[in-house]
N, C-alpha and C positions, 0 to 999 in steps of 0.2 A: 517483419510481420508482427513481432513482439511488441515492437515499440511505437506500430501504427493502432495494435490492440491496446494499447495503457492509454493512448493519446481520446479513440474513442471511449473508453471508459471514463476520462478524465472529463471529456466535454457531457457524456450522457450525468455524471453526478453535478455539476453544475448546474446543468438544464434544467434537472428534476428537483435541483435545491430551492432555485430560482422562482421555479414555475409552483411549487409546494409549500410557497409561503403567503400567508391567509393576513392579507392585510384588512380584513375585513374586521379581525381582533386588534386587539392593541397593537402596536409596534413593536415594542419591547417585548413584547413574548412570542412574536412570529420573529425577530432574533434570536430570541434565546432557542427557539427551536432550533432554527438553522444552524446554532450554535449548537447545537446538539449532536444534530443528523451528518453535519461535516466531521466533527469528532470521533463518532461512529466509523465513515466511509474512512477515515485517515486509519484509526485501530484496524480498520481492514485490512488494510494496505499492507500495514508494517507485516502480520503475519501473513496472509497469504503469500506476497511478493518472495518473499525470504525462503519460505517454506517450498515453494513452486519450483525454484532455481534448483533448491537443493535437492528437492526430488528428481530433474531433471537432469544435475548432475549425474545423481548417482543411476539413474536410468542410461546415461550411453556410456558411463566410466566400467560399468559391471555387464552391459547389456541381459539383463535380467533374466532374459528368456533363451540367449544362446551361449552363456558359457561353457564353453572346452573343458578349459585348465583353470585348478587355482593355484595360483602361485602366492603364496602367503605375506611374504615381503609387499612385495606389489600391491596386492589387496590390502594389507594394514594401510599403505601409505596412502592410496587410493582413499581410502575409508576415512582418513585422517582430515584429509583434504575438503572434507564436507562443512567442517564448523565454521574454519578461516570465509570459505564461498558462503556461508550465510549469514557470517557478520557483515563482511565487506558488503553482500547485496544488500543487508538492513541500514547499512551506513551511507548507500546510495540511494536505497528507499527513503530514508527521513531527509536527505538536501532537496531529492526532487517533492517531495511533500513539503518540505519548507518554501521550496520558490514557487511551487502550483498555488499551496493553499492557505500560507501563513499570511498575504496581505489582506485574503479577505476574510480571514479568521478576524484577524486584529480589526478590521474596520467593523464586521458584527460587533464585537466584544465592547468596541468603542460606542455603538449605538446604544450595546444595551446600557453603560456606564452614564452615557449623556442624559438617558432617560430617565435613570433609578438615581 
């Protein structure tokens, strides 16, 4: 379900990039927008995605709302375990943002460069 929800997010920010760009002005600055707004949607990414996971972790590692017992050891390590889960998710976040978004980043950038 996760990964059919990133998939449609991925096609609605294309869409809306696509469809948002005003060629009725110049070129080159309905790139540069573009160039913008996907820049924006990618800094999204990087936090929410990372931050999501880890909240999520730490939601069924601790179960929030029904703990028992704390056992301290355990909690530490548990606890621990959050930073490593949100690098690694950020580190998985920037390769699928590089192979989603980086060729059509470069071919904007490329437009605006051929123009200016």
């Amino acid at each position: 379900i996760g990964l059919a929800f990133c998939l449609f997010i991925h096609y609605r920010i294309k869409y809306r990039l696509l469809n948002k760009i005003n060629f009725d002005i110049d070129l080159r600055n309905a790139a540069q927008t573009a160039i913008k707004r996907l820049s924006k949607f990618i800094s999204i990414y990087l936090w929410i995605i990372p931050s999501s996971v880890s909240a999520l972790y730490l939601y069924t590692q601790f179960r929030l709302f029904e703990v028992t017992s704390w056992q301290w050891g355990e909690t530490l390590f548990r606890f621990s375990l959050v930073i490593p889960i949100a690098v690694i998710t950020l580190l998985i976040t920037r390769g699928l943002i590089r192979i989603m978004y980086q060729r059509h980043l470069r071919a904007l950038k490329h437009i605006v460069n051929d123009l200016g």
